[in-house]
N, C-alpha and C positions, 0 to 999 in steps of 0.2 A: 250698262243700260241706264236709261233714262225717264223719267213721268214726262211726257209734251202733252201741252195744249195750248190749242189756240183759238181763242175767243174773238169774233166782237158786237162791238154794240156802237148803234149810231146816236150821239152825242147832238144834242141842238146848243152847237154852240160852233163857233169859229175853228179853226184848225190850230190857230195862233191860241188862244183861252186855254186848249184841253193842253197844247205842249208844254204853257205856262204852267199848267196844274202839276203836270207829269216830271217839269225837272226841278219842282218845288219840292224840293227829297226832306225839307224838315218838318214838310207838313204831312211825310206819308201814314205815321201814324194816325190819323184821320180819317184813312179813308180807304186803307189796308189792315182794317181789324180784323179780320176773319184770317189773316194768312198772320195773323199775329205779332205786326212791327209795331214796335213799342216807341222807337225813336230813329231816327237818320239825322244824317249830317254827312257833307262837304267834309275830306280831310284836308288842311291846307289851305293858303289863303287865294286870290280871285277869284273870277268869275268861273263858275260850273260851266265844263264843254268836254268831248273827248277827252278820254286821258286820265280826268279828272278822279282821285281817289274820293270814296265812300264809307261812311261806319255806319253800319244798321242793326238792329238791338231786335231781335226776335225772342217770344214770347208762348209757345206753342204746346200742345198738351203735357204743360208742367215741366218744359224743357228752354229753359232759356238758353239763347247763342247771339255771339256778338261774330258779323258777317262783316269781312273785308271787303272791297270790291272796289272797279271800278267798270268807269261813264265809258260803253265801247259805242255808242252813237249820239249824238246830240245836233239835231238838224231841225233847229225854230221850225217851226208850224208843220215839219214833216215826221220825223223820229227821233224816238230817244228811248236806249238801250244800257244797259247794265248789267255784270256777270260780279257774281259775288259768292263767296266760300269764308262757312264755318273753320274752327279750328278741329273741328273731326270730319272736317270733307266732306260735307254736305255741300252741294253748291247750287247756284238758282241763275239763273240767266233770262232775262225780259229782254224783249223788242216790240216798241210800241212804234205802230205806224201808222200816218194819220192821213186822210183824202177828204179834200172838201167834195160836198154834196151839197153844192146851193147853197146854203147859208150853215148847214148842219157840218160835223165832221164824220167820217167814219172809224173810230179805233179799231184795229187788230192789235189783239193783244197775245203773242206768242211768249208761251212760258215752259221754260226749262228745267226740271229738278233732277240732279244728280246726287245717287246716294253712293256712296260708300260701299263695299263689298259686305260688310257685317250685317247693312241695313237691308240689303237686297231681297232678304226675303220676306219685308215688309212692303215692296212695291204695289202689286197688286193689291193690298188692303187703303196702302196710302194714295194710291192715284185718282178716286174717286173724290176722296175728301180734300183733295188739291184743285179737281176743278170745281168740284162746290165752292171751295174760299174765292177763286180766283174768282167766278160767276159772282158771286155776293159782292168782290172789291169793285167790280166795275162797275156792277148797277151802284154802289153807294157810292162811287166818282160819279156818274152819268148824273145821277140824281144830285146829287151834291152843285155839280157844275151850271145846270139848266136850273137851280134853284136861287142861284148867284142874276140879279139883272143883269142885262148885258146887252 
C-alpha cells in the first residue's frame, strides 16, 4: 500500500518558468523544506531529461536518507516526473503536470509514498503529515516563483 496525493495550485507564471523551477533538482532544497530535502543533484554528466539519474539527501523527523532515483518524465513546459528509493525501500514518486491558463500555469502535483512493510503500520499516522509538507512545498514554489519578475 501506498500514501497518494494530489495537489494543485495555479501559479502566475508561464508553463515554461514553473518547468524551469521544477527540473532545477539542485535548487530543491529551497523550496522542498517541509518534505525535508536537504540536497539534490544530476548523477552523471549532460543535460537532465528522461532517464536521467538522481541523488537527493532527505532530512526528516531526525531520520536522514540518501534517495536514488531517476527522471521518468521530462516534457519543457508540460511535465516532469521522478521515482526515487531509500536504501530501506522507502520510495516517493512525483508527477508534476503543467497547463497553461492564459498567462498563469496550472501545477498538479501527484505524489507517491511507498513504505516498506515494517513501516506500514505507520501509514495512517504519516499520510496526514505528507500532505501538509507537500501543501506547504507548493505554496513556497508558487510563491517563490510569482515573487521572481517575469
Amino acid at each position: 500500500m501506498a500514501i497518494t496525493e494530489e495537489l494543485e495550485t495555479l501559479i502566475a507564471r508561464s508553463c515554461d518558468d514553473v518547468f524551469a523551477k521544477l527540473a532545477d533538482v539542485r535548487r530543491y532544497p529551497e523550496w522542498l523544506v517541509a518534505s525535508g530535502i536537504v540536497s539534490a543533484e544530476p548523477v552523471g554528466s549532460g543535460p537532465l531529461a528522461a532517464g536521467s539519474k538522481l541523488r537527493i539527501g532527505q532530512q526528516l523527523a531526525g531520520r536522514a536518507s540518501k534517495l536514488e532515483g531517476t527522471v521518468t518524465a521530462f516534457e519543457p513546459g508540460a511535465r516532469f516526473g521522478f521515482k526515487a528509493k531509500d536504501p530501506e525501500g522507502i520510495s516517493i514518486e512525483i508527477d508534476a503536470r503543467l497547463t497553461p491558463e492564459g498567462a498563469t500555469c496550472r501545477l498538479r502535483w501527484a505524489l507517491k509514498l511507498g513504505l516498506p512493510l515494517k513501516y506500514r503500520f505507520f501509514e495512517s499516522m504519516v499520510a496526514p503529515q505528507v500532505k501538509q509538507a507537500a501543501a506547504a512545498d507548493l505554496e513556497r514554489l508558487r510563491i517563490g516563483l510569482q515573487s521572481v519578475a517575469g
